[in-house]
C-alpha positions in Angstrom: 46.6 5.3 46.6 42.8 4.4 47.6 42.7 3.0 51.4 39.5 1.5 51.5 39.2 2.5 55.0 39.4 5.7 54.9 37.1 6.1 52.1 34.4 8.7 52.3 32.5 8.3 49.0 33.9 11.7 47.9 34.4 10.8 44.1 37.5 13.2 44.4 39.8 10.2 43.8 38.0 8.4 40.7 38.1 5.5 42.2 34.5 5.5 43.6 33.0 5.5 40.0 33.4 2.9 37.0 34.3 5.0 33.8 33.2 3.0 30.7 34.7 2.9 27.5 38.2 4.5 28.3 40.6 4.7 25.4 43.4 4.8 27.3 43.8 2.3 30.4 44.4 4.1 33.5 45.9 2.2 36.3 48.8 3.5 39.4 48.4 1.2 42.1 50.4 0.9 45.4 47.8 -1.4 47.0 48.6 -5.1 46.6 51.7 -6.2 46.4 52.9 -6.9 42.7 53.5 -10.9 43.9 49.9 -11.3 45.1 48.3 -8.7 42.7 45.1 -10.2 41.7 45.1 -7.9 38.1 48.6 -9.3 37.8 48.1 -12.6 37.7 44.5 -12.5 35.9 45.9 -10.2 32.4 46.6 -13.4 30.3 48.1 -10.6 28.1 51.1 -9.9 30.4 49.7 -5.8 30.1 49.9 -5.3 33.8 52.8 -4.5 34.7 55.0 -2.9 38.1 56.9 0.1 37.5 59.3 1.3 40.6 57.2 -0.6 42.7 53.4 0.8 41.4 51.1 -1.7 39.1 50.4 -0.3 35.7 48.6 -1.4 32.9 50.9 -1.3 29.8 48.7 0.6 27.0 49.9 -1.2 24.1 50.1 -4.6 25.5 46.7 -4.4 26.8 43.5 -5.8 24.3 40.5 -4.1 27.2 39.4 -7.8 28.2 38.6 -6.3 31.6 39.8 -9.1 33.1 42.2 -7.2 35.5 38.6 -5.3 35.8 36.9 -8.2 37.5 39.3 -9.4 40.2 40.6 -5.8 41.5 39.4 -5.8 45.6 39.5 -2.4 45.0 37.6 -1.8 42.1 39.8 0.7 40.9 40.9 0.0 37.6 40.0 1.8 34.8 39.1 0.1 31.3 
């Protein structure tokens, strides 16, 4: 999990960096909780989903609209 806070711009997370054109969504997310989840609430797809308590993005169900891309206040989302 990315704290914000802490962050030091070290790229060693992935978060830091937008990867383009990812075949695969990547998504683990411990951050917002899964009732106030802005990624949630914005995939009009139903493709995020929470998994023991972490967000994920559900590979099949997901069509890469990136609209889980655009509201994330962490910017960590993957697509």
């Amino acid at each position: 999990m990315l704290n914000s806070g802490n962050c030091s711009d070290c790229t060693a997370c992935g978060s830091c960096h937008e990867t383009p054109n990812i075949d695969t969504p990547n998504l683990f997310c411990l951050n917002c909780q899964p009732s106030d989840a802005p990624c949630l609430l914005a995939c009009s797809n139903n493709a995020i989903e929470v998994l023991g308590g972490a967000i994920t993005i559900n590979s099949e169900k997901c069509i890469k609209c990136r609209d889980c891309v655009f509201v994330c206040p962490l910017n960590i989302i993957k697509i």
